[in-house]
N, C-alpha and C positions, 0 to 999 in steps of 0.2 A: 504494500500500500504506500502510495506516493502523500504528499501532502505539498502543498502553496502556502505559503504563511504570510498575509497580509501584514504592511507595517506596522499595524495596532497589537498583532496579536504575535510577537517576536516570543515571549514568556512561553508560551504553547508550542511554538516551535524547537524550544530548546528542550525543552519537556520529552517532546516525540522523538527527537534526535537522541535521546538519554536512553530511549525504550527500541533504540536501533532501527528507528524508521525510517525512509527516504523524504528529506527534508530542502525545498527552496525555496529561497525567503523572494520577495516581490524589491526590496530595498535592493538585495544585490541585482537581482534582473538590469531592474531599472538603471544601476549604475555601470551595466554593460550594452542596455539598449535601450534610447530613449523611447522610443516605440511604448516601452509597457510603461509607460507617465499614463497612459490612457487605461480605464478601467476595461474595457472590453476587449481589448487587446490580453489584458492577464489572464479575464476569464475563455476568453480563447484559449491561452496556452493552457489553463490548468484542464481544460476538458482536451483539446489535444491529446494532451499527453494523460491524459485520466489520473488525475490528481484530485483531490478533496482539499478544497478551497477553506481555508481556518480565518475568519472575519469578525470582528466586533463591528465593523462600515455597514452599518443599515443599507446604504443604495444597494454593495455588492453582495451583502447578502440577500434582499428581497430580489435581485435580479437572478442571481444562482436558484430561489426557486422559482420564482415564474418561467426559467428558461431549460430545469431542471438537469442543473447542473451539483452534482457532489459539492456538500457544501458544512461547513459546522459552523455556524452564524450563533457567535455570542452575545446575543440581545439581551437588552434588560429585561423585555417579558420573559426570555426563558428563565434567566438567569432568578426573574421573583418566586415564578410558577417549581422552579425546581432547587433551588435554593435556600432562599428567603421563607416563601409561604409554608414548607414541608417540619420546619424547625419554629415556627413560632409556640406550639403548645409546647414543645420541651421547653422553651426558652420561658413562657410565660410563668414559672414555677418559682422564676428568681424575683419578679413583682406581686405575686399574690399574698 
């Protein structure tokens, strides 16, 4: 499994590369070709080459799924829906 690592999301990328996965960052891309400055350009290469696109950039990841491209979009609604809201009853034991 390949992965794309969007500039926001370098932290994730160094993670995957720890757990021996095939890892390229969009930052280095870009500073070998200016071509991927453009978002649709990267999500070209990462479906190209069948890569899974790693984004917190809301535009590239609601485009990865309207276009239904591999994608792991770290949005704030996941991020509340599967983080946040899952731990409030545990949490709430420290105010009651």
């Amino acid at each position: 499994m390949k992965f794309l690592i969007d500039q926001n999301a370098d932290f994730f990328g160094n993670e995957l590369e720890k757990r021996n996965y095939e890892v390229e960052y969009i930052l280095k891309l870009r500073e070998q070709d200016p071509k991927f400055r453009n978002d649709l350009n990267m999500l070209k290469h990462a479906e190209t080459n069948k890569m899974i696109l790693v984004t917190k950039d809301r535009e590239n990841g609601q485009a990865c799924k309207d276009n239904g491209i591999p994608c792991i979009w770290l949005s704030d609604e996941e991020l509340l829906e599967n983080m946040i809201l899952p731990r409030l009853d545990e949490l709430k034991k420290f105010y009651d």
